[in-house]
C-alpha positions as CSV (number, residue, x, y, z in Angstrom):
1,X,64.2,54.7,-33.4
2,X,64.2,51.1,-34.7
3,X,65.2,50.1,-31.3
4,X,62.3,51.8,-29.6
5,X,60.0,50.4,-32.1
6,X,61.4,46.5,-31.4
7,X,61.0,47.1,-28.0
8,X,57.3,48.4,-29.0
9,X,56.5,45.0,-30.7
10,X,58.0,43.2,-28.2
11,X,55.6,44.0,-25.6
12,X,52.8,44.1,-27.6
13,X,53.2,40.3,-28.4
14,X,53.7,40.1,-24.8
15,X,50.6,41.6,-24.0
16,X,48.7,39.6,-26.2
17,X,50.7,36.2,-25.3
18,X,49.0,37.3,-21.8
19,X,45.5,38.0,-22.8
20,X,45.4,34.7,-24.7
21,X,46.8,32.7,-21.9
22,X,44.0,34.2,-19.2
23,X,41.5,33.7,-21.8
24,X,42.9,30.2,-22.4
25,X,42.6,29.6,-18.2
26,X,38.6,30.8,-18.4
27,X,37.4,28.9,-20.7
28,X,39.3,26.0,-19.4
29,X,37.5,26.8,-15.3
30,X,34.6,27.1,-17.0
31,X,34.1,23.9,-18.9
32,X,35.9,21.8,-15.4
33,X,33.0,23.8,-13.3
34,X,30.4,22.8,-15.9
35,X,31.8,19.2,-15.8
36,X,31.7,19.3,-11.7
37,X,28.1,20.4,-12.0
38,X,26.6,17.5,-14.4
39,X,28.7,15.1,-12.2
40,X,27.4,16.3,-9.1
41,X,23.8,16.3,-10.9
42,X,24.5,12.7,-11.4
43,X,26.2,11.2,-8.7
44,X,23.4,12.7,-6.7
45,X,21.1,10.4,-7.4
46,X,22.8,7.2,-5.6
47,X,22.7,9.3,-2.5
48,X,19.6,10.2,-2.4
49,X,18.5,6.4,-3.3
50,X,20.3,5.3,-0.3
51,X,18.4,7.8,1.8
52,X,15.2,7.2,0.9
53,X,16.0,3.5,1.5
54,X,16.9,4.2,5.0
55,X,13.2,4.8,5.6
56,X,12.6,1.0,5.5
57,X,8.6,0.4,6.2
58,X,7.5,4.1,6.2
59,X,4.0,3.7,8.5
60,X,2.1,6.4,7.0
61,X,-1.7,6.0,7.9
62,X,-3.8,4.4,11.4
63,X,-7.5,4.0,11.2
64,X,-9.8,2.3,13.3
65,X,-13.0,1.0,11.5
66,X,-16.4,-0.2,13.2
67,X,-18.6,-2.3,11.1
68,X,-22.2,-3.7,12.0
69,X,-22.8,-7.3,10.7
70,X,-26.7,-7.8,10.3
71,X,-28.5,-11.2,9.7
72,X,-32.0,-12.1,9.4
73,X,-32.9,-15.4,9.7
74,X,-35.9,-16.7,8.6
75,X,-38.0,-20.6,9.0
76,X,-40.4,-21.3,5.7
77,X,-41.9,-23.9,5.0
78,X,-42.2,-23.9,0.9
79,X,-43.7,-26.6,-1.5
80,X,-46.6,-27.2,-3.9
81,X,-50.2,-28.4,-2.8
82,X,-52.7,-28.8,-5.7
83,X,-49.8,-27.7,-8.6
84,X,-50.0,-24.4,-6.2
85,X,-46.4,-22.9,-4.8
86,X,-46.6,-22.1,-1.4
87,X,-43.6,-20.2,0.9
88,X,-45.0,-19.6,4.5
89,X,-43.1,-18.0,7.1
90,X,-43.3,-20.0,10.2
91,X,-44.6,-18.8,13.5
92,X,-42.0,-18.4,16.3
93,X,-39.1,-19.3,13.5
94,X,-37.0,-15.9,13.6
95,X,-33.4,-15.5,14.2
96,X,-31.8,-12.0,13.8
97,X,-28.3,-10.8,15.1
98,X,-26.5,-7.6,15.0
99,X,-22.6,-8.1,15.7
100,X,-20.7,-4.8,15.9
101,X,-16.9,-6.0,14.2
102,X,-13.8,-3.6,15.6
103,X,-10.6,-3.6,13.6
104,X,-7.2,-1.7,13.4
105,X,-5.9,-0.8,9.8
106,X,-2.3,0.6,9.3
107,X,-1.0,1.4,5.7
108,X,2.8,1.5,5.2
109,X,5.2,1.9,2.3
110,X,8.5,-0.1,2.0
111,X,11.5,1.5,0.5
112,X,14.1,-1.5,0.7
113,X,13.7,-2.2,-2.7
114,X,13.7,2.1,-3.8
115,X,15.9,2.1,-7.0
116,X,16.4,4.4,-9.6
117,X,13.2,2.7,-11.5
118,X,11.2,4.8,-8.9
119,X,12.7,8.3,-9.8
120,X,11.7,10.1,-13.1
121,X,13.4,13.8,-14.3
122,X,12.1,15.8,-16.5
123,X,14.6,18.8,-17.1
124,X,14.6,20.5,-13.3
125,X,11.3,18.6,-12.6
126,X,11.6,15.0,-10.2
127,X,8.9,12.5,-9.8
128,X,9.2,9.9,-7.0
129,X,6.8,6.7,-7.9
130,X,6.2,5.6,-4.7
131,X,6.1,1.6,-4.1
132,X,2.6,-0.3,-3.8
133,X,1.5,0.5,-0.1
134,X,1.1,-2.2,1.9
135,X,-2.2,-2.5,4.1
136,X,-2.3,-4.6,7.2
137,X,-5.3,-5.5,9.5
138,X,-3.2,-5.6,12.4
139,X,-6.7,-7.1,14.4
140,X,-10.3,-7.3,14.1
141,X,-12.5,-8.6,16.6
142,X,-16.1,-8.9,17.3
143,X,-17.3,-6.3,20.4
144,X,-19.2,-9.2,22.4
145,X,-20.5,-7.3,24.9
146,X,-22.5,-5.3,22.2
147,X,-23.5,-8.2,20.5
148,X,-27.7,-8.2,19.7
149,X,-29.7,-11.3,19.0
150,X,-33.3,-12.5,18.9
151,X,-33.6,-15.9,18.5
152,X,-37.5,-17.7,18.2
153,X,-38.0,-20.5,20.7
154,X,-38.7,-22.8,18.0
155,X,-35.1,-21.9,16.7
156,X,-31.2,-22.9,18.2
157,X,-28.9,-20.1,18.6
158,X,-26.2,-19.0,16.4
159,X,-23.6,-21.8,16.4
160,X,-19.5,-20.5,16.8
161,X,-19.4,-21.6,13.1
162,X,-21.6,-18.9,12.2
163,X,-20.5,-16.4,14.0
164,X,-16.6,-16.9,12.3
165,X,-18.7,-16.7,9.1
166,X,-20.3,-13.5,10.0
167,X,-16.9,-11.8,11.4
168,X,-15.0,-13.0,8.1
169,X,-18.3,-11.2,6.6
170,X,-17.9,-8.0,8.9
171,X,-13.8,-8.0,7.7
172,X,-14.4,-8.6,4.0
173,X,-16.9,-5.9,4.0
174,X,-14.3,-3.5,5.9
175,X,-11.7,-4.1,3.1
176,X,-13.8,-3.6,0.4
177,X,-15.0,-0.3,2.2
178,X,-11.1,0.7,2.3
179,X,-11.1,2.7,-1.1
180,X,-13.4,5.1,0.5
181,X,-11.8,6.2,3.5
182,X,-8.9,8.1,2.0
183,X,-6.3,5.3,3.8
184,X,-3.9,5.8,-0.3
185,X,-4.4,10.0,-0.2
186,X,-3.5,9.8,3.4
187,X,-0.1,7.6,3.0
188,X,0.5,9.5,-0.6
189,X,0.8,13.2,1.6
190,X,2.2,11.8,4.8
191,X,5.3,10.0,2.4
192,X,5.6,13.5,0.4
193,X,6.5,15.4,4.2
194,X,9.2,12.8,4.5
195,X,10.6,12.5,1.0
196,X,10.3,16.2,-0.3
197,X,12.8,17.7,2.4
198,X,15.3,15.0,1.8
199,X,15.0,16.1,-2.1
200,X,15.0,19.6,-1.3
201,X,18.0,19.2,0.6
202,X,19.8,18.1,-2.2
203,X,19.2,21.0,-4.2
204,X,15.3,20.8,-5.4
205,X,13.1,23.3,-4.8
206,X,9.5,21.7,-3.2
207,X,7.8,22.5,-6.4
208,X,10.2,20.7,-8.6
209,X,9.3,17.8,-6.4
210,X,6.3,15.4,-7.0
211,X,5.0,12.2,-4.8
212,X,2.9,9.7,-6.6
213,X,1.4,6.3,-6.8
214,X,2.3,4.4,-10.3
215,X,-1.8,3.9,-10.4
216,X,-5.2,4.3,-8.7
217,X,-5.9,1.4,-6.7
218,X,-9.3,-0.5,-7.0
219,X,-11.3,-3.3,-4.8
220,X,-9.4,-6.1,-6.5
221,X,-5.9,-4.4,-6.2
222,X,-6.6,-3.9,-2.7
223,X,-7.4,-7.6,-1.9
224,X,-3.4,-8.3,-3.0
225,X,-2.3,-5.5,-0.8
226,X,-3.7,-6.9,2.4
227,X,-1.4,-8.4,4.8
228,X,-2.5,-9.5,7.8
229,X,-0.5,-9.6,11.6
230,X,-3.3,-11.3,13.6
C-alpha cells in the first residue's frame, strides 16, 4: 500500500512538473510574439519613409489660366488759371489695350527630404504632414493674335516696354488669383490616392490614415512657393 501510494505522488509531481513547464512555454511565446509585434510596429516606419521618398517630385495638379490685362490710357492737361484747378481730358488723346495673358500652372510635392518629422501617431491613428507644395509657372505668354488696342492719332502706340510691364501685370495678377482655384485641395487629395495605399499596405486601415498640409497657405506664402521654368 505505501508503494502504490509513492508511486501515486510520484506522478502527481510529475503531472504538475508538466503543467508548470507548458505554462512556463506560453507565457514565454506570448511575451516574444508581443515583442515581434512592437518591433515590427517600429521598424515599420523606416520602410515606409523610404517609400514615400521614392515618389521624388509627386506632380499632383495642371491648370491652365487665361487672364485679360486692361489699360486705359488717358492725355490731360491739368494746372491752375486764376488760383482755379483745372484737369481736362484732351481731344483725340486715348490709348486703351486689352491683352489676353495664357499661362500653364503645375503644383508638385517633393518627398526627397520625407523623414520621420513628417509622420505623427496617435495610438492606431497616422498623420502624414505633407511637404510645402511647390508651384511652378512652367510658361505664360501674351495671345498676340487677340491682342485689342485703340490708340488716338494724337498718341504713340504701346512701346515693348509696356507691354512686358502689362504681362508681368497679367502674371502677378494670375498668382495672386492662385488661392482661389483649389490648385492646394487638388494636390492635398491627389497626394492622399498615392500615399494612403502605400500605408494601408502596411497594415493601416484608410481611415486610420490622414493627408494634410502643416498650414493654410495665403497670398504672401504663395509668392515663396513660386518657381518658375520659363
Amino acid at each position: 500500500m505505501k508503494r502504490i501510494f509513492t508511486i501515486l505522488l510520484a506522478a502527481v509531481i510529475v503531472i504538475i512538473g508538466v503543467l508548470m513547464c507548458r505554462g512556463t512555454v506560453v507565457q514565454e511565446s506570448a511575451d516574444s510574439h508581443g515583442e515581434t509585434a512592437d518591433y515590427h510596429s517600429i521598424d515599420t516606419l523606416p520602410m515606409l519613409i523610404s517609400q514615400v521618398r521614392k515618389c521624388s517630385k509627386l506632380y499632383t495638379a495642371e491648370y491652365r489660366v487665361h487672364k485679360i490685362v486692361t489699360h486705359d490710357d488717358v492725355l490731360r492737361l491739368k494746372g491752375s488759371l486764376l488760383q482755379r484747378q483745372f484737369n481736362i481730358k484732351l481731344p483725340l488723346g486715348d490709348r486703351k489695350i486689352a491683352i489676353p495673358i495664357d499661362a500653364k500652372l503645375k503644383t508638385y510635392i517633393d518627398f526627397s527630404q520625407f523623414s520621420e518629422r513628417n509622420i505623427e501617431r496617435h495610438g492606431d491613428r497616422i498623420t502624414i504632414i505633407l511637404p510645402d507644395p511647390q508651384v511652378t509657372m512652367t510658361s505664360s505668354k501674351i495671345d498676340q493674335k487677340h491682342v485689342k488696342q485703340y490708340v488716338a492719332l494724337a498718341r504713340a502706340n504701346f512701346s515693348d516696354a509696356e507691354m512686358s510691364a502689362y504681362e508681368q501685370q497679367g502674371r502677378n495678377a494670375i498668382i495672386e488669383s492662385i488661392p482661389s482655384l483649389g490648385i492646394f485641395e487638388t494636390a492635398q487629395a491627389n497626394a492622399a490616392k498615392v500615399l494612403v495605399p502605400m500605408f494601408t499596405a502596411m497594415g493601416y486601415e484608410e481611415h486610420q490614415v490622414t493627408v494634410a498640409f502643416r498650414k493654410h497657405y495665403d497670398v504672401a506664402d504663395i509668392q515663396n512657393l513660386i518657381r518658375s521654368e520659363e
